[in-house]
C-alpha positions in Angstrom: 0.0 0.0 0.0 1.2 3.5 -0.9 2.4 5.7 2.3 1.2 9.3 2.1 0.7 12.2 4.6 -2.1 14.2 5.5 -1.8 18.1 4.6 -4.2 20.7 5.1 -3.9 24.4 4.0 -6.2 26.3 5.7 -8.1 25.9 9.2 -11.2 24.0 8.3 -10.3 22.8 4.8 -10.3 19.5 3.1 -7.0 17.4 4.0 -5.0 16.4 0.8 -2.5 13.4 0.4 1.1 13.4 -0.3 3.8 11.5 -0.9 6.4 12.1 1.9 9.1 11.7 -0.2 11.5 10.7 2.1 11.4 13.5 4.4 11.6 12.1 7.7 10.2 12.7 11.1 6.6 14.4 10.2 4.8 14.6 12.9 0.8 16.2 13.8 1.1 20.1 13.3 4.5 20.1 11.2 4.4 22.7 8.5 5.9 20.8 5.3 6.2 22.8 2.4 4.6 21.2 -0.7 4.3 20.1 -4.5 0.7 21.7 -5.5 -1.0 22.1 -9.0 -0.8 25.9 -7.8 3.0 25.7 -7.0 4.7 25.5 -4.1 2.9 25.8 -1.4 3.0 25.6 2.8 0.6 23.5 4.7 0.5 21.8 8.5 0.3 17.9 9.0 -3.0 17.0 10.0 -2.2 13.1 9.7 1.4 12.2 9.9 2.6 9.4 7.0 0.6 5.8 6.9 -0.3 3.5 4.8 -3.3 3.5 2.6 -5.1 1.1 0.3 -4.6 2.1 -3.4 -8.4 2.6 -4.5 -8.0 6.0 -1.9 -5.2 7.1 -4.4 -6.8 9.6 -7.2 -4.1 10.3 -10.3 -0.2 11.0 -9.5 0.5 11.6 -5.3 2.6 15.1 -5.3 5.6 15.4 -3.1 6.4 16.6 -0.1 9.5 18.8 -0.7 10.6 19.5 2.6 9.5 20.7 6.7 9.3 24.3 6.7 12.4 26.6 8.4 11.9 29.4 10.4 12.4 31.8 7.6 9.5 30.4 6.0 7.3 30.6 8.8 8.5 34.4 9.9 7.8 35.3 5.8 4.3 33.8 6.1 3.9 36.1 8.8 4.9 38.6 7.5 2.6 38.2 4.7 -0.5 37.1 6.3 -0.1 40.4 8.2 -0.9 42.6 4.7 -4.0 40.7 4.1 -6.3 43.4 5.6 -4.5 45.9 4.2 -4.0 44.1 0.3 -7.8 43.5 1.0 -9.0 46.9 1.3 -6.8 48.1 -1.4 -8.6 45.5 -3.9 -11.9 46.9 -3.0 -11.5 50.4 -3.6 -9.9 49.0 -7.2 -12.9 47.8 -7.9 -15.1 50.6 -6.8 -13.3 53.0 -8.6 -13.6 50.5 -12.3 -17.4 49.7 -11.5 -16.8 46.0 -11.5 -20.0 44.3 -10.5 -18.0 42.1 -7.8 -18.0 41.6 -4.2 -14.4 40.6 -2.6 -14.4 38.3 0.4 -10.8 37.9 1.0 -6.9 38.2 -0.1 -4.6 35.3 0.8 -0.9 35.4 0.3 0.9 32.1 -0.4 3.8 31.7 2.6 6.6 33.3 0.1 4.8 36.1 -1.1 4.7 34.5 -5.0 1.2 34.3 -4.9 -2.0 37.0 -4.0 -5.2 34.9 -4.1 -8.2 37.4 -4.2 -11.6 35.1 -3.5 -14.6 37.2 -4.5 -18.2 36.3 -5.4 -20.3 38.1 -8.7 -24.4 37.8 -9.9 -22.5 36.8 -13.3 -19.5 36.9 -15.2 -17.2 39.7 -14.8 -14.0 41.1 -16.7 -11.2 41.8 -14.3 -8.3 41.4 -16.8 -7.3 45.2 -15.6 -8.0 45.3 -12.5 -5.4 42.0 -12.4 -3.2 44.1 -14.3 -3.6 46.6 -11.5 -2.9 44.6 -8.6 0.2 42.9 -10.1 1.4 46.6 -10.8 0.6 47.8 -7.3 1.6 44.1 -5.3 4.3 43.5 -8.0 3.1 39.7 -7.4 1.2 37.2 -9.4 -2.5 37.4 -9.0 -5.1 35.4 -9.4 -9.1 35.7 -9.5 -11.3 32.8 -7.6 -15.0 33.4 -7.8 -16.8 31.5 -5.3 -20.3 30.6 -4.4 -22.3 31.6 -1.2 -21.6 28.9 1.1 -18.0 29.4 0.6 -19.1 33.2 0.9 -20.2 32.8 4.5 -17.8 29.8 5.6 -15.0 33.2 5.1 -17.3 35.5 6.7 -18.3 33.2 9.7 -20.9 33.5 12.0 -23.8 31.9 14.3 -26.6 30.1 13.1 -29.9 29.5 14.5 -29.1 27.1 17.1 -27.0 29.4 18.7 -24.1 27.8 17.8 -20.7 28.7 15.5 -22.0 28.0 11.8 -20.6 24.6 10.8 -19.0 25.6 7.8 -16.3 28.0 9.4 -15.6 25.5 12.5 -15.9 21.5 11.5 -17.0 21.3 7.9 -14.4 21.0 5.9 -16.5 19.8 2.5 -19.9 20.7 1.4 -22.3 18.2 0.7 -25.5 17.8 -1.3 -28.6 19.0 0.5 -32.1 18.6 -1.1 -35.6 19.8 -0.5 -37.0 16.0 0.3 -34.6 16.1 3.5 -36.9 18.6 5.0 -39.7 16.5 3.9 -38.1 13.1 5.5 -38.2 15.1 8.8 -41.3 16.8 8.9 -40.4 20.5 8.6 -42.1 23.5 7.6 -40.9 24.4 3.6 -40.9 28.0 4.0 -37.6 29.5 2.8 -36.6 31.0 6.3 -37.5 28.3 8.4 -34.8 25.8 6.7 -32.0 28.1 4.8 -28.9 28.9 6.7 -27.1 32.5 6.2 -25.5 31.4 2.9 -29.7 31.3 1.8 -29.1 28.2 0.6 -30.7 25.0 2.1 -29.3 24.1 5.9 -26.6 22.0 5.9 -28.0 19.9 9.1 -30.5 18.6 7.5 -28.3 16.1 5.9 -26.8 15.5 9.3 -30.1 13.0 10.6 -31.8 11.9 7.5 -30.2 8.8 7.2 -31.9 7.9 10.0 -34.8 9.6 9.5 -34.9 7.3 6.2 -34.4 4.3 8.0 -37.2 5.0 11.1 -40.0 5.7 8.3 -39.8 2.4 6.1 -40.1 0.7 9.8 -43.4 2.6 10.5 -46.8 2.4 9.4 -47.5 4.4 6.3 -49.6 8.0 7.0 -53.4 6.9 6.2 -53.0 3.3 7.1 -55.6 1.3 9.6 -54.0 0.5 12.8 -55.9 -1.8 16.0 -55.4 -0.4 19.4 -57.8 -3.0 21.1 -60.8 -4.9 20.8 -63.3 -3.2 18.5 -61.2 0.1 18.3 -59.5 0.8 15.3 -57.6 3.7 14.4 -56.5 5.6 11.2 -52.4 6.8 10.9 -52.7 10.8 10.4 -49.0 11.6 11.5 -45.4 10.1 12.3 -42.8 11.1 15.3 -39.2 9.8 14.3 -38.1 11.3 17.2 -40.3 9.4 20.2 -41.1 6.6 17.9 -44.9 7.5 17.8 -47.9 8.0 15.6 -50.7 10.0 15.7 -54.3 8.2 15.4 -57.1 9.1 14.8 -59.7 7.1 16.7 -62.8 5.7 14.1 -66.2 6.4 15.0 -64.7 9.4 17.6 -63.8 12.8 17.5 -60.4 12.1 19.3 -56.9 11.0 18.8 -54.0 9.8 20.5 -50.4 9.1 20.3 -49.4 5.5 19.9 -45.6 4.0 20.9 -44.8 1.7 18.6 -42.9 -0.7 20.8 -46.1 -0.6 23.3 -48.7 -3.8 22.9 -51.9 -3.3 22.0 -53.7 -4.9 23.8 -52.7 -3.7 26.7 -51.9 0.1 26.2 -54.4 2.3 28.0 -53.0 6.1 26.4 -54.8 9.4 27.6 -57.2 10.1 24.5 -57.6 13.9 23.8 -60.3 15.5 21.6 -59.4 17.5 18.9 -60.0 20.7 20.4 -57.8 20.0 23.3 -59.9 18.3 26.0 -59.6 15.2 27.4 -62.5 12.1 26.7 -62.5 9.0 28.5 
């Protein structure tokens, strides 16, 4: 089995593989300075070398070219200390040539060979001069990245509606596909602002329980189906409760319902029945 290394670039990123090419003693949180298809590049050891099986392995490994010195870790410093100020330079660029753009954020590679400005756009734009302008003012090679509005608020971070860090800027390192018939699995309401995160797009927890949700639901009676609760009371299915492992019925011949527990008998389950306006019936 091929022997790679774990590398990561920035704090809550993806983690690529390398080859370690020989370099000895990498250990967890070693900055190793790397073979990348955008050059060379400096990144921290999130998984020091093992063995993997070969179906893991996509295309040719790059190398690892060697641990970072001090000097490279003082000029990334350096560096990553313009970034506000690069940043606000960019903007006003593109204030003063109208370019229908919004920039999110300027990252220097650790030698200063590379000014990455991420930025996000309604549609195509033309920047060809204002690159021509940041290379004359930075005297650096610059590139463009348009990105999309999750990446958009994974850079600008924030809280979400539980309260808590948004996922995207503090554990999620890859986005994954989130549909419509997630929030149907579960139950929730449709409407836009009840299941859209701050990107506007659709929450990225609801992926996080539907397996399950999935699996609960083909073990339960179908919505609408007949159910016996006891001798000569039948019921009809009107709702589902992944969560407490319930249903909803309906009681036949009776304007009431009740929840049922699905791992209670029936023959010998005696449930509070409740009308449909709230009061109780016996």
């Amino acid at each position: 089995m091929p022997k790679v290394v774990g590398v990561r670039f920035n704090p809550v990123t993806k983690v690529y593989y390398f080859d370690p090419n020989a370099v000895s003693d990498l250990n967890l949180e070693d900055r190793v300075i790397v073979e990348t298809s955008r050059g060379t590049e400096m990144g921290i050891v999130t998984r020091p070398p093992h063995d993997v099986p070969s179906s893991e392995i996509k295309g040719k490994l790059k190398k690892v070219i060697r641990k970072a010195t001090p000097v490279d870790l003082l000029d990334a410093v350096s560096y990553q200390s313009q970034q506000e100020q690069t940043l606000a330079k960019c903007r006003e660029l593109v204030e003063e040539m109208k370019i229908p753009m919004k920039v999110l954020q300027a990252e220097y590679s650790f030698d200063g060979g590379r000014l990455l400005f991420s930025f996000t756009a309604e549609q195509r734009v033309d920047f060809r001069d204002l690159v021509k302008e940041l290379t004359r003012t930075f005297k650096t090679r610059v590139e463009m990245k348009q990105v999309g509005a999750r990446d958009e608020t994974k850079i600008l971070d924030g809280y979400g509606r539980c309260g808590r860090r948004l996922c995207c800027s503090s554990w999620l390192t890859e986005f994954h596909s989130v549909s419509i018939k997630m929030a149907k699995h579960q139950n929730l309401p449709l409407a836009p602002s009840e299941i859209s995160g701050l990107c506007g797009r659709l929450l990225c927890c609801l992926a996080y329980e539907n397996d399950l949700y999935v699996e609960m639901k083909q073990k339960m009676p179908k919505v609408g189906s007949q159910i016996k609760l006891e001798e000569g009371v039948t019921g009809i299915i009107r709702g589902l409760n992944v969560i407490s492992e319930s249903v909803l019925v309906e009681i036949e011949g009776r304007d009431a319902y009740l929840e049922v527990k699905l791992d209670e008998a029936s023959d010998s389950f005696q449930p509070e029945v409740k009308t449909k306006n709230g009061g109780k019936s016996s």
